[in-house]
PDB file of N, H, CA, C and O in Angstrom:
ATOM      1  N   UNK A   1       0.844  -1.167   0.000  1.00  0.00           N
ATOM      2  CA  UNK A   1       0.000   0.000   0.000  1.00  0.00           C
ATOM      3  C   UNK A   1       0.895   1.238   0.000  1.00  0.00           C
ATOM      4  O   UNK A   1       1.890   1.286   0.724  1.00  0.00           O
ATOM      5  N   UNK A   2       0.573   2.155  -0.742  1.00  0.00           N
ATOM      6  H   UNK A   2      -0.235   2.115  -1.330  1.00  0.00           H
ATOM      7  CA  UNK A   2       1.134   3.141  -0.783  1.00  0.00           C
ATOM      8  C   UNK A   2       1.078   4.335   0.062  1.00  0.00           C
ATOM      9  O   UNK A   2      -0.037   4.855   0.018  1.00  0.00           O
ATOM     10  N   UNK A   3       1.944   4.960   0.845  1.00  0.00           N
ATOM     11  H   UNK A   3       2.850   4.538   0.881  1.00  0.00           H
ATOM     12  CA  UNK A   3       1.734   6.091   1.677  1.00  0.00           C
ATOM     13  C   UNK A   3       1.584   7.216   1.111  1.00  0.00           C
ATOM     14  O   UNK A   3       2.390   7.719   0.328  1.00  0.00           O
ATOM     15  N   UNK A   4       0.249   7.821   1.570  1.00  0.00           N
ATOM     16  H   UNK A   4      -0.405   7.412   2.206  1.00  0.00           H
ATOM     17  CA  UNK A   4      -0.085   9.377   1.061  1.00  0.00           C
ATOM     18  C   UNK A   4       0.254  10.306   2.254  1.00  0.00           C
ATOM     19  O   UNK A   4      -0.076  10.173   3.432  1.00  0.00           O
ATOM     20  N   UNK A   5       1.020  11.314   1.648  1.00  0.00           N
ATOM     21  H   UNK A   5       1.288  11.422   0.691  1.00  0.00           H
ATOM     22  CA  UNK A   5       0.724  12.300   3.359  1.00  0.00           C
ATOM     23  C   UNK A   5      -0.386  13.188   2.535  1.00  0.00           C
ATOM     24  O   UNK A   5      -0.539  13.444   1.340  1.00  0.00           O
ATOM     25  N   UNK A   6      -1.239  13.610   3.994  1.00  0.00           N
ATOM     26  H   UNK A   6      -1.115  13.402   4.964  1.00  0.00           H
ATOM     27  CA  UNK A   6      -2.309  14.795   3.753  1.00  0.00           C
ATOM     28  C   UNK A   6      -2.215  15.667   4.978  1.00  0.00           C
ATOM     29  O   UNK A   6      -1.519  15.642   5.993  1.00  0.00           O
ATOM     30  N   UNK A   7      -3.023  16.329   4.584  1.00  0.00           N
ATOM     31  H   UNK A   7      -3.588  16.349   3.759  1.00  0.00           H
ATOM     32  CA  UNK A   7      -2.808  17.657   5.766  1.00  0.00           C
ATOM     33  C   UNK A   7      -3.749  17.597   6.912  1.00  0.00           C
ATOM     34  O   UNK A   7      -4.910  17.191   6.967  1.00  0.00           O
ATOM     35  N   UNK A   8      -2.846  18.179   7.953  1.00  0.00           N
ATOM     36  H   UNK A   8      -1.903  18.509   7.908  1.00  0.00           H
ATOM     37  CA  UNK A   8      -3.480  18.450   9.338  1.00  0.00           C
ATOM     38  C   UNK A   8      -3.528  20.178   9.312  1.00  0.00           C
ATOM     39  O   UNK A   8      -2.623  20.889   8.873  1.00  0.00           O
ATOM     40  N   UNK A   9      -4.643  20.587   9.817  1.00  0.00           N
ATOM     41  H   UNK A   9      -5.378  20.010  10.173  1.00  0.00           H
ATOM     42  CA  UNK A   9      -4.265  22.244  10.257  1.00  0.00           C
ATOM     43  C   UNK A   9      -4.395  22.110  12.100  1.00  0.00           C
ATOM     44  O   UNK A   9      -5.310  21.728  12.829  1.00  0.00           O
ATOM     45  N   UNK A  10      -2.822  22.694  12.408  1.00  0.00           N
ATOM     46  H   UNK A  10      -2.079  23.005  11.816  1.00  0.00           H
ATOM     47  CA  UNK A  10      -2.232  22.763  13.426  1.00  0.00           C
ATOM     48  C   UNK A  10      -2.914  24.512  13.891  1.00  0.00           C
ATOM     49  O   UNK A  10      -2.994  25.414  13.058  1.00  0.00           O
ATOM     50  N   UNK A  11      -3.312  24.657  15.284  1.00  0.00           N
ATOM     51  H   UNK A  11      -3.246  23.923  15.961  1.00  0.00           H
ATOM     52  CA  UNK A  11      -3.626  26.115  15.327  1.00  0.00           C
ATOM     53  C   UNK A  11      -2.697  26.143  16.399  1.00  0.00           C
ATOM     54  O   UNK A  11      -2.485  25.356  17.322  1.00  0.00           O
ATOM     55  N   UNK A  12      -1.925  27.797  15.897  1.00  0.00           N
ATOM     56  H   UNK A  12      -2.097  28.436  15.147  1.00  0.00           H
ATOM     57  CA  UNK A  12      -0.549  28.294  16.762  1.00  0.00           C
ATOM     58  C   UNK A  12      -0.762  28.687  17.627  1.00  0.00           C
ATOM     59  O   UNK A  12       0.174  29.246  18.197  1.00  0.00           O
ATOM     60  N   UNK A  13      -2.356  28.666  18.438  1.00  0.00           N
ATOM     61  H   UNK A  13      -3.116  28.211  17.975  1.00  0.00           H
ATOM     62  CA  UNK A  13      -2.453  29.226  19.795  1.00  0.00           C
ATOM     63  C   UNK A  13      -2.018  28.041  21.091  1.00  0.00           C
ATOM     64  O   UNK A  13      -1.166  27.749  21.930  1.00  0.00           O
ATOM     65  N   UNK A  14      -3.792  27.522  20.287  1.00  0.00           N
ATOM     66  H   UNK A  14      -4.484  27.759  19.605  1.00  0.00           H
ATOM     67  CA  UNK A  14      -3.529  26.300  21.426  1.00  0.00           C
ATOM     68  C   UNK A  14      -2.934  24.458  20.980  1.00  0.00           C
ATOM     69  O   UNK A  14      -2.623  23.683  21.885  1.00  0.00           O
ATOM     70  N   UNK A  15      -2.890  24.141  19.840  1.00  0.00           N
ATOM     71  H   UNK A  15      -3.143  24.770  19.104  1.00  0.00           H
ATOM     72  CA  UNK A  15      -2.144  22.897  19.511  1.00  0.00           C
ATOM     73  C   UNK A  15      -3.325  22.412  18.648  1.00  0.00           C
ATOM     74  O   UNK A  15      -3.059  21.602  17.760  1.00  0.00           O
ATOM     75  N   UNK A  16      -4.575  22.810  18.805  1.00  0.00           N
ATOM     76  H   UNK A  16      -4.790  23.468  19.526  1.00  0.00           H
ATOM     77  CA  UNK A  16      -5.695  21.902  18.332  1.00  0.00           C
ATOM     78  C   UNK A  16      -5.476  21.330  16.562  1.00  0.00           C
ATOM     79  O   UNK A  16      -4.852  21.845  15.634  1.00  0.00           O
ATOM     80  N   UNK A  17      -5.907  20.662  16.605  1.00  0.00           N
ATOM     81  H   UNK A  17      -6.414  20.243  17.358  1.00  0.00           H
ATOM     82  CA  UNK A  17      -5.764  19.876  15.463  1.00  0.00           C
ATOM     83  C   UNK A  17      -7.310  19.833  14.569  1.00  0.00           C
ATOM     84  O   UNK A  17      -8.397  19.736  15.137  1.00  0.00           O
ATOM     85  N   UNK A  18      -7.132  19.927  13.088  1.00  0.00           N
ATOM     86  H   UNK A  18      -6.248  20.006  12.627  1.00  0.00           H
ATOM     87  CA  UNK A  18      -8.301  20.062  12.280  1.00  0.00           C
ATOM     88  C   UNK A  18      -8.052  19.133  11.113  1.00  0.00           C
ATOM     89  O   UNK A  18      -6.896  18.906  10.758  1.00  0.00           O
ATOM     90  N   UNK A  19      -9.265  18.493  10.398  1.00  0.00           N
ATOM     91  H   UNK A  19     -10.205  18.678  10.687  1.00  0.00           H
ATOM     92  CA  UNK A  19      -8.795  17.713   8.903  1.00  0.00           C
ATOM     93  C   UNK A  19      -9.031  19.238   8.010  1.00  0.00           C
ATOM     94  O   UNK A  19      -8.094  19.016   7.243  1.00  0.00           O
ATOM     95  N   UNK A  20      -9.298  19.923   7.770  1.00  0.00           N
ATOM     96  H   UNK A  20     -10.059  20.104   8.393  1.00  0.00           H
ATOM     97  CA  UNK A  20      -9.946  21.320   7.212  1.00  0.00           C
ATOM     98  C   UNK A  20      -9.331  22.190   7.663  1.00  0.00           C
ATOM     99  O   UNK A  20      -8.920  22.117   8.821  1.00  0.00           O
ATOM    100  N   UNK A  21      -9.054  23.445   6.745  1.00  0.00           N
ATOM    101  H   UNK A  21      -9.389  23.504   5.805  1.00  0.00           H
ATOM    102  CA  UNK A  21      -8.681  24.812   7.162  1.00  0.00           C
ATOM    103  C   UNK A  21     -10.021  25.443   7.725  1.00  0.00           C
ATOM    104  O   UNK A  21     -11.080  24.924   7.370  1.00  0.00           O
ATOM    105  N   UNK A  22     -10.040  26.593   8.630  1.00  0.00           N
ATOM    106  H   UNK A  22      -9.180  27.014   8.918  1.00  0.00           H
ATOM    107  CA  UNK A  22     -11.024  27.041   8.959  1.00  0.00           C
ATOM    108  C   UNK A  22     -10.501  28.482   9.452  1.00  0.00           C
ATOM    109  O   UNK A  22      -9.569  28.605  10.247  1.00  0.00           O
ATOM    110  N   UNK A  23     -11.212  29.555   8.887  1.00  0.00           N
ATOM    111  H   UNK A  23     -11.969  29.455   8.241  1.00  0.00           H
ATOM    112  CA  UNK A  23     -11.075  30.725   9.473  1.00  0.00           C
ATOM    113  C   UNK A  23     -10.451  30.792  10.691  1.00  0.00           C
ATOM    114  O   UNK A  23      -9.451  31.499  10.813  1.00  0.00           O
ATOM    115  N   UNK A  24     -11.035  29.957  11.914  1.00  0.00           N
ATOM    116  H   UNK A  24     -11.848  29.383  11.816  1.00  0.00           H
ATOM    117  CA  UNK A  24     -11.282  30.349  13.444  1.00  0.00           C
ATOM    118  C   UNK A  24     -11.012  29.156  13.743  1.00  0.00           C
ATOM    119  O   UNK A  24     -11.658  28.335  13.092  1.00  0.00           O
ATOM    120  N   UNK A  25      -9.975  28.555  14.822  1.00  0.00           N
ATOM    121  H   UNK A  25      -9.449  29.222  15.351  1.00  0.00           H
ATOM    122  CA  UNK A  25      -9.755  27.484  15.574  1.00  0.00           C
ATOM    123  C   UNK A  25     -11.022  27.070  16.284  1.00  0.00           C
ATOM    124  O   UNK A  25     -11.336  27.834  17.197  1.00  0.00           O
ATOM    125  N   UNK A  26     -11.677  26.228  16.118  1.00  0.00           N
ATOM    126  H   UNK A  26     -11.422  25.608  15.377  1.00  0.00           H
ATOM    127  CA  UNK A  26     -13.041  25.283  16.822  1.00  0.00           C
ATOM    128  C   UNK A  26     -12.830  25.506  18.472  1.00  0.00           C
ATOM    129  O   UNK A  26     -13.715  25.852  19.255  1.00  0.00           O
ATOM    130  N   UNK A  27     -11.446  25.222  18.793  1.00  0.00           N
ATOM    131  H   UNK A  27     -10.728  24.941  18.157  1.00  0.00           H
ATOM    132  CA  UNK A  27     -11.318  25.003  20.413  1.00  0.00           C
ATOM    133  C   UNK A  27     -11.096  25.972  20.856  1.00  0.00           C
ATOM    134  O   UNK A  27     -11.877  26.315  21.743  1.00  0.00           O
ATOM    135  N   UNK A  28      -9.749  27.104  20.453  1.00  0.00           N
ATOM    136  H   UNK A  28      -9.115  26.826  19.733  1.00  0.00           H
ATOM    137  CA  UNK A  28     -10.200  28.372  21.113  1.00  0.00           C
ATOM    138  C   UNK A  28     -10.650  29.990  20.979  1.00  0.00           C
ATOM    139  O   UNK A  28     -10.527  31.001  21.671  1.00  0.00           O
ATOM    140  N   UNK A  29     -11.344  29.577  19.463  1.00  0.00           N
ATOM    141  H   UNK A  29     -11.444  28.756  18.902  1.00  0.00           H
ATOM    142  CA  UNK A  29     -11.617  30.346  18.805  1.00  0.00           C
ATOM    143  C   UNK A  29     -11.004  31.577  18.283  1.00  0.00           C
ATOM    144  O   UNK A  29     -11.629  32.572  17.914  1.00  0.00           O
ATOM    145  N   UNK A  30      -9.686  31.421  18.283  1.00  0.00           N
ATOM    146  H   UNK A  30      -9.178  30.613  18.583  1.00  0.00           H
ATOM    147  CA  UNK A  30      -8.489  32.583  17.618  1.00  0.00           C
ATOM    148  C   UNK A  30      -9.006  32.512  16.271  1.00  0.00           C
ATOM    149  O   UNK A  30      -9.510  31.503  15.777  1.00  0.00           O
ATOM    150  N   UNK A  31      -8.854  33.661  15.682  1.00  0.00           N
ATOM    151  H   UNK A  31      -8.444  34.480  16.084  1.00  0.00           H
ATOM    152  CA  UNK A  31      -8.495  33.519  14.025  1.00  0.00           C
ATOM    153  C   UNK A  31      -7.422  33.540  13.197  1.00  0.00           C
ATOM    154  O   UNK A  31      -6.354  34.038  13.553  1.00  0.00           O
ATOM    155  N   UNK A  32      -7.573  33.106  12.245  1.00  0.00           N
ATOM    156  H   UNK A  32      -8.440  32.702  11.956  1.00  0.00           H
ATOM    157  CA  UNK A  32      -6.116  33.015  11.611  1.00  0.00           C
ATOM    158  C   UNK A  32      -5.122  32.277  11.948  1.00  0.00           C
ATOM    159  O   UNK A  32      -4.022  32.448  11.424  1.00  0.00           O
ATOM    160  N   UNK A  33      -5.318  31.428  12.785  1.00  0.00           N
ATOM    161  H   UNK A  33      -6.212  31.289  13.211  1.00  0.00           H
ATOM    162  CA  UNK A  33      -4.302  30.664  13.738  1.00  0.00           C
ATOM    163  C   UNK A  33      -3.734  29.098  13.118  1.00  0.00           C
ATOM    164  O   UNK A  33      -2.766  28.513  13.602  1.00  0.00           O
ATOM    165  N   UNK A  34      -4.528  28.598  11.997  1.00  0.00           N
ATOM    166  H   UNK A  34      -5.315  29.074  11.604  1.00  0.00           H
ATOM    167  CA  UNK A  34      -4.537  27.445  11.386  1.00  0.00           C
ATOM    168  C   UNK A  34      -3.583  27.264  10.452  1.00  0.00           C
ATOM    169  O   UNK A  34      -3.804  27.799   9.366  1.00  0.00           O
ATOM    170  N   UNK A  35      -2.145  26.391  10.632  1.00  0.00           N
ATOM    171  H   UNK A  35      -1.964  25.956  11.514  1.00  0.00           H
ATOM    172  CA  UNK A  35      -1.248  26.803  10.084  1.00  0.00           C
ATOM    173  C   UNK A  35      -1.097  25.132   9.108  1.00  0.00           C
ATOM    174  O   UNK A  35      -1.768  24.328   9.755  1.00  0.00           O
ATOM    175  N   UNK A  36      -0.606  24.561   8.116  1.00  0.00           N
ATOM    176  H   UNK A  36      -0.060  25.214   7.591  1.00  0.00           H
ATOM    177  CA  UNK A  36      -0.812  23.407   7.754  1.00  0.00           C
ATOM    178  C   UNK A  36       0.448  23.068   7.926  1.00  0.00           C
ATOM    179  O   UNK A  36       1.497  23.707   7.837  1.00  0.00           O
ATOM    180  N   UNK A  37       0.072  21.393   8.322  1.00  0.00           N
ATOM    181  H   UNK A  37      -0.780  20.874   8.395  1.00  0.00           H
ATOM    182  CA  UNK A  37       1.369  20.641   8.369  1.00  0.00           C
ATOM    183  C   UNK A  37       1.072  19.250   7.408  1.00  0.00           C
ATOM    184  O   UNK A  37      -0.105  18.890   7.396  1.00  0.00           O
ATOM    185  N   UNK A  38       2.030  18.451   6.611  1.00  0.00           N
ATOM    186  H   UNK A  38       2.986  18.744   6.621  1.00  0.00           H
ATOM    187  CA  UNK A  38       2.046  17.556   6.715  1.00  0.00           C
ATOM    188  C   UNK A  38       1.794  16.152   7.153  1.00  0.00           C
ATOM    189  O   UNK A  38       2.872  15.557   7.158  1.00  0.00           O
ATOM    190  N   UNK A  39       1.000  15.528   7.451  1.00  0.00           N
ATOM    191  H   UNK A  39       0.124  16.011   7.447  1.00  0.00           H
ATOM    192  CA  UNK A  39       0.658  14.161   8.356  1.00  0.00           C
ATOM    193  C   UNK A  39       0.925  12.974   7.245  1.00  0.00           C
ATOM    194  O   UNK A  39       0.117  12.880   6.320  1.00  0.00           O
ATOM    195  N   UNK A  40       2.109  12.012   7.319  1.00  0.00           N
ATOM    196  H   UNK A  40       2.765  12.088   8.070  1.00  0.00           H
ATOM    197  CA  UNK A  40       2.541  10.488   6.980  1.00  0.00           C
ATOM    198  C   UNK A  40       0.898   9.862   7.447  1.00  0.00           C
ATOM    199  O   UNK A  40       0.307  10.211   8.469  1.00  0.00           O
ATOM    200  N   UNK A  41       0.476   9.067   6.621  1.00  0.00           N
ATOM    201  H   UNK A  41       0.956   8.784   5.791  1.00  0.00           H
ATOM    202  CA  UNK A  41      -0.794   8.240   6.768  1.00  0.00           C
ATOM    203  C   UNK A  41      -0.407   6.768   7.625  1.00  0.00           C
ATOM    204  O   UNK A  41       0.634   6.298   7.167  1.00  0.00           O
ATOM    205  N   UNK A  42      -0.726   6.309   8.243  1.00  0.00           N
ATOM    206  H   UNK A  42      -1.572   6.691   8.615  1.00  0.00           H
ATOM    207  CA  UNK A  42      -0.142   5.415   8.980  1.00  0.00           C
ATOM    208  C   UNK A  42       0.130   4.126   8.133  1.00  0.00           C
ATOM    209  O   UNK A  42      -0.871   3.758   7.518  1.00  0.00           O
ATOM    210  N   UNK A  43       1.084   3.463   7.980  1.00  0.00           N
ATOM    211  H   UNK A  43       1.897   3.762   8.479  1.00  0.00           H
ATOM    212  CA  UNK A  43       1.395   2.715   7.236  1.00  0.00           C
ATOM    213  C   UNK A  43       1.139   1.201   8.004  1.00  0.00           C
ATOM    214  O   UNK A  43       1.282   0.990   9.208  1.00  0.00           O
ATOM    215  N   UNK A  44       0.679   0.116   6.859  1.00  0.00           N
ATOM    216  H   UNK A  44       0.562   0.288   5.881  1.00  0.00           H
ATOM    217  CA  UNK A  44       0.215  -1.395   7.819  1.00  0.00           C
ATOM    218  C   UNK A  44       1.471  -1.658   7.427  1.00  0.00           C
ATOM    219  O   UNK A  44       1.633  -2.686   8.084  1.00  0.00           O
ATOM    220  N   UNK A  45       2.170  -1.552   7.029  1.00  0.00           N
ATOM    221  H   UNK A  45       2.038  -0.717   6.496  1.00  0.00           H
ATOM    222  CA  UNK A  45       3.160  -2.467   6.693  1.00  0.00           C
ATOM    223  C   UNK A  45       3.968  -3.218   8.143  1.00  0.00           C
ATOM    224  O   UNK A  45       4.606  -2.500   8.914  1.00  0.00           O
ATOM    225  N   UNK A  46       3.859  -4.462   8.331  1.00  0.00           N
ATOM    226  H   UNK A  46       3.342  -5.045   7.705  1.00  0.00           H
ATOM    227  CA  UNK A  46       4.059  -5.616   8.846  1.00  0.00           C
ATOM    228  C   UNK A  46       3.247  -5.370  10.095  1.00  0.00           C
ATOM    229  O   UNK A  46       3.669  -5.680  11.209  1.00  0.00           O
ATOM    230  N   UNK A  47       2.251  -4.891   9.919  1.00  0.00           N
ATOM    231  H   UNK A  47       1.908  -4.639   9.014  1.00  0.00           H
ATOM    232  CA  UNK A  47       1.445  -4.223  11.109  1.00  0.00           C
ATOM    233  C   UNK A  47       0.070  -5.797  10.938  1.00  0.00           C
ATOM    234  O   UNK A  47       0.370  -6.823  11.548  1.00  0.00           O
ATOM    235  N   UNK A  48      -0.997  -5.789  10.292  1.00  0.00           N
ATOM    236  H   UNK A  48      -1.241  -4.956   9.796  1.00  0.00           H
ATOM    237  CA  UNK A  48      -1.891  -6.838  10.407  1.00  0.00           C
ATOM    238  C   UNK A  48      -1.127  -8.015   9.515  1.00  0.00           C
ATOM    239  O   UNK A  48      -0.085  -7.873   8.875  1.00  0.00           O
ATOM    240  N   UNK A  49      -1.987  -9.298   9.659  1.00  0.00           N
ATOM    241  H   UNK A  49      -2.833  -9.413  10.179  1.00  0.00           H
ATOM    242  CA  UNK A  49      -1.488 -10.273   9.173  1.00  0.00           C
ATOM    243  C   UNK A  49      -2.436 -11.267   9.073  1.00  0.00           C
ATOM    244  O   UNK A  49      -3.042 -11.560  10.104  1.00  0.00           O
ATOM    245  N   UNK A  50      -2.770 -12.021   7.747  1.00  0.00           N
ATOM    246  H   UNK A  50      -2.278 -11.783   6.910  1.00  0.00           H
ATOM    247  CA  UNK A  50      -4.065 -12.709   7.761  1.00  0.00           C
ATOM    248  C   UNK A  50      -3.649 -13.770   8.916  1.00  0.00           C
ATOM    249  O   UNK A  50      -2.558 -14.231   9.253  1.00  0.00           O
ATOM    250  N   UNK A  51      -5.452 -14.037   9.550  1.00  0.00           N
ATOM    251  H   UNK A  51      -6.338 -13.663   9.276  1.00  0.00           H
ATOM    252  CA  UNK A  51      -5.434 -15.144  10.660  1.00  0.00           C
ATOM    253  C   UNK A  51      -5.642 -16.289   9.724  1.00  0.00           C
ATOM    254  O   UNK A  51      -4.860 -17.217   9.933  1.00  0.00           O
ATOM    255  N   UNK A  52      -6.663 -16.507   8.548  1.00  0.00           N
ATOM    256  H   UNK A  52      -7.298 -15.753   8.378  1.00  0.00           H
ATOM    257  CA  UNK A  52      -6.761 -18.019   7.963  1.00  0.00           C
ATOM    258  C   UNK A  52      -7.531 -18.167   8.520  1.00  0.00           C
ATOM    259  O   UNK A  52      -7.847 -17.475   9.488  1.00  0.00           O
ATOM    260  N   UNK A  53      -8.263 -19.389   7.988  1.00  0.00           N
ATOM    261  H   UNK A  53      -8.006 -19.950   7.202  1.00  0.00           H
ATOM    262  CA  UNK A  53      -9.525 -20.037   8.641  1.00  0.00           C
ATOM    263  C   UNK A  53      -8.764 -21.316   9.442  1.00  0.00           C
ATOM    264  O   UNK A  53      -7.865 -22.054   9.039  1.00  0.00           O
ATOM    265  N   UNK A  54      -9.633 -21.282  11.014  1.00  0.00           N
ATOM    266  H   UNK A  54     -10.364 -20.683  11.341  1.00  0.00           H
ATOM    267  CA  UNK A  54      -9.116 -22.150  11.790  1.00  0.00           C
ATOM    268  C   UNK A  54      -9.761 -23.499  11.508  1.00  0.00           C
ATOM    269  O   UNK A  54      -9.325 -24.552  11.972  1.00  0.00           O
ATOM    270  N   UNK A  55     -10.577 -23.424  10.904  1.00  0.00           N
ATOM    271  H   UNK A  55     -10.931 -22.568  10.527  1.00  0.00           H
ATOM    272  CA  UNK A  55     -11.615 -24.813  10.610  1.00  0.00           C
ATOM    273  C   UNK A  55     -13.118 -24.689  11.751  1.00  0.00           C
ATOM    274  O   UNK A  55     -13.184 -24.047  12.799  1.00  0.00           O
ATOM    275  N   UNK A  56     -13.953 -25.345  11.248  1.00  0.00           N
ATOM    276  H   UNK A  56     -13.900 -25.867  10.397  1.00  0.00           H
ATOM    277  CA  UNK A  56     -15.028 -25.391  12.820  1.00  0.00           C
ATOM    278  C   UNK A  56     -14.630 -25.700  13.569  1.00  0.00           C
ATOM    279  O   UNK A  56     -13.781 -26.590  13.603  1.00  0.00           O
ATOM    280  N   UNK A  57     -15.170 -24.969  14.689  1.00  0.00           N
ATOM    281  H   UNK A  57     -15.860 -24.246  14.662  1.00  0.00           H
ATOM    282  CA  UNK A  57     -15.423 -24.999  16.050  1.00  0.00           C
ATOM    283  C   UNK A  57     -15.086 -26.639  16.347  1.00  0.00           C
ATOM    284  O   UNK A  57     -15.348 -27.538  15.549  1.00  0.00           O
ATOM    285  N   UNK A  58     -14.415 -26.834  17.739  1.00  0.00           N
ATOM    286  H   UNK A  58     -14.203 -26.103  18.388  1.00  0.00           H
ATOM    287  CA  UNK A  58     -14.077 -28.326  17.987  1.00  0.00           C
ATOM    288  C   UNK A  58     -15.777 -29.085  19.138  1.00  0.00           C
ATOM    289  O   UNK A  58     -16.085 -30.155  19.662  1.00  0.00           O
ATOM    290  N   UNK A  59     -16.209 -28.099  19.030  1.00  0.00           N
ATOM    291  H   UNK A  59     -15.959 -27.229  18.605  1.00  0.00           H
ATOM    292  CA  UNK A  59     -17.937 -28.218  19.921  1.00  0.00           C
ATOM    293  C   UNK A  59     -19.133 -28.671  18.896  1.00  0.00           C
ATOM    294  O   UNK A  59     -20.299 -28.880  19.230  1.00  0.00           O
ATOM    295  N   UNK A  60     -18.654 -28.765  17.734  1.00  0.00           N
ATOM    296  H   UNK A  60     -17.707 -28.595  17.462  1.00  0.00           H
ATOM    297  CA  UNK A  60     -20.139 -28.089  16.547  1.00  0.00           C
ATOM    298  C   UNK A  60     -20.259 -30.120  16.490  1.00  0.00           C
ATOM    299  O   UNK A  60     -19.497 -31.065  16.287  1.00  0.00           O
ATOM    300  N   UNK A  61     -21.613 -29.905  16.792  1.00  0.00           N
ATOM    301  H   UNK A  61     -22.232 -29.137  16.957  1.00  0.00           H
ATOM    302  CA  UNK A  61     -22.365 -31.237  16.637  1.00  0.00           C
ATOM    303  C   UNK A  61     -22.731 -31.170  15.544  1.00  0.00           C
ATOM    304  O   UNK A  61     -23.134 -30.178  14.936  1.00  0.00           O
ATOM    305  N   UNK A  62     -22.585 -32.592  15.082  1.00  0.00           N
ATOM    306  H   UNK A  62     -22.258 -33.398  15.576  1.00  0.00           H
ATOM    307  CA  UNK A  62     -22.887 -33.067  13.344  1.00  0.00           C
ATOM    308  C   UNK A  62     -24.522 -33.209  13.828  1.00  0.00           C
ATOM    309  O   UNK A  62     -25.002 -33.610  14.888  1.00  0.00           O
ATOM    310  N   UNK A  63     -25.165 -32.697  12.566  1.00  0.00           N
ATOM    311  H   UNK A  63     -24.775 -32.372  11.705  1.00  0.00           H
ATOM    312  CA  UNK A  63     -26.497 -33.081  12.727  1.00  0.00           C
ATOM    313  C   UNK A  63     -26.662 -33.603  11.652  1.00  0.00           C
ATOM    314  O   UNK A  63     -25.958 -33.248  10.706  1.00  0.00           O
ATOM    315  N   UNK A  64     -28.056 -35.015  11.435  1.00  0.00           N
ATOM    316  H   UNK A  64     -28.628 -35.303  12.203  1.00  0.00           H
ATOM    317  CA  UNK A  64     -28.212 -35.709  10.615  1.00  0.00           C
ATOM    318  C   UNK A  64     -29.285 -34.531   9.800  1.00  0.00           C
ATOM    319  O   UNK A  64     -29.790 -33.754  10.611  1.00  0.00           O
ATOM    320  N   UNK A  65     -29.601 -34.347   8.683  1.00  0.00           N
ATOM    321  H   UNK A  65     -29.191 -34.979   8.024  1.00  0.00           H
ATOM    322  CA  UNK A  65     -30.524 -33.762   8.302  1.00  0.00           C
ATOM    323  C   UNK A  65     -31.647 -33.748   8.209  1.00  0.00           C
ATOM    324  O   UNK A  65     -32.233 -32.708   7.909  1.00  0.00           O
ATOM    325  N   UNK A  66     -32.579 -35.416   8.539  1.00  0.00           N
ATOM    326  H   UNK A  66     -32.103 -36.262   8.783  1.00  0.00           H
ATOM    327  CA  UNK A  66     -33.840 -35.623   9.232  1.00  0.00           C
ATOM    328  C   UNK A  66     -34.061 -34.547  10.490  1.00  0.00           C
ATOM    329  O   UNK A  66     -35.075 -33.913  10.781  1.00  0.00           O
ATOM    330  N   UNK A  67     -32.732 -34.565  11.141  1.00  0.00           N
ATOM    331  H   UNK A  67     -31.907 -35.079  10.905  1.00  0.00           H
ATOM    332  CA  UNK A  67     -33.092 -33.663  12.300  1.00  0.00           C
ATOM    333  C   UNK A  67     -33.884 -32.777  12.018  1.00  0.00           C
ATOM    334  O   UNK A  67     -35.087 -32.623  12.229  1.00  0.00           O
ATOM    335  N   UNK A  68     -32.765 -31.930  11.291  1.00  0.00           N
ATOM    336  H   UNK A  68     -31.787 -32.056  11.120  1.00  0.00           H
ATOM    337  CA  UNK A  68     -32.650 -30.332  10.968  1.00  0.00           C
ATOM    338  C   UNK A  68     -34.507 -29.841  10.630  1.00  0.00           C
ATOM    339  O   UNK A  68     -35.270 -29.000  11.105  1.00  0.00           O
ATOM    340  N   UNK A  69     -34.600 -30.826   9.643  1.00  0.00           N
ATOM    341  H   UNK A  69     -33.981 -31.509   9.257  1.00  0.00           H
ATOM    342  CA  UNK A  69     -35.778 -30.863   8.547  1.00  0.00           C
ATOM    343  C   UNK A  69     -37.062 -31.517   9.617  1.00  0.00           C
ATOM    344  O   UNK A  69     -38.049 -32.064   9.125  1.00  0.00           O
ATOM    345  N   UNK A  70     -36.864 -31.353  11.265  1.00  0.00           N
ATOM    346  H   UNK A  70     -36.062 -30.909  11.665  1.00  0.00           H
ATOM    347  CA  UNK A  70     -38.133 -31.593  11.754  1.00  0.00           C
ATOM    348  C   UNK A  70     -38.195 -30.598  12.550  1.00  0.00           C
ATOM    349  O   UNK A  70     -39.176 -30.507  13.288  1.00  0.00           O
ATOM    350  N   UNK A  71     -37.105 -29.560  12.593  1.00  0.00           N
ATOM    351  H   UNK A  71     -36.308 -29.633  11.993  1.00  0.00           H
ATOM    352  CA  UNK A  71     -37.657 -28.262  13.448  1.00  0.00           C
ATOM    353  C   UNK A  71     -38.367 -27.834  12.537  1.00  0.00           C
ATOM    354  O   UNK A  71     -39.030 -26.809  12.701  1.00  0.00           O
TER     355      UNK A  71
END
């Protein structure tokens, strides 16, 4: 998978963090304060890993299909 960076807007008052530019910081309402940075997208790489199928359950009762077919 390929890494994209996209932007964070960082505001220079209080630290708050935005996906969007915005006039006015949300948290402490300064203006103009929204400065953009860079953000690395988090990368899986060697991070998940397929589990595979374990097979059924070692509990699962065989049922004959007369059964089944008299509920």
């Amino acid at each position: 998978m390929v890494n994209k960076n996209r932007s964070v807007y960082v505001c220079a008052e209080c630290g708050a963090q935005a996906s969007k530019w915005s006039g006015q910081c949300g948290d402490c309402g300064s203006w103009n304060t929204l400065q953009e940075q860079l953000a690395a997208s988090p990368s899986l790489k060697g991070g998940l890993k397929p589990a595979g199928y374990p097979g059924p359950a070692s509990s699962a009762e065989v049922r004959v299909l007369a059964e089944v077919d008299a509920v």
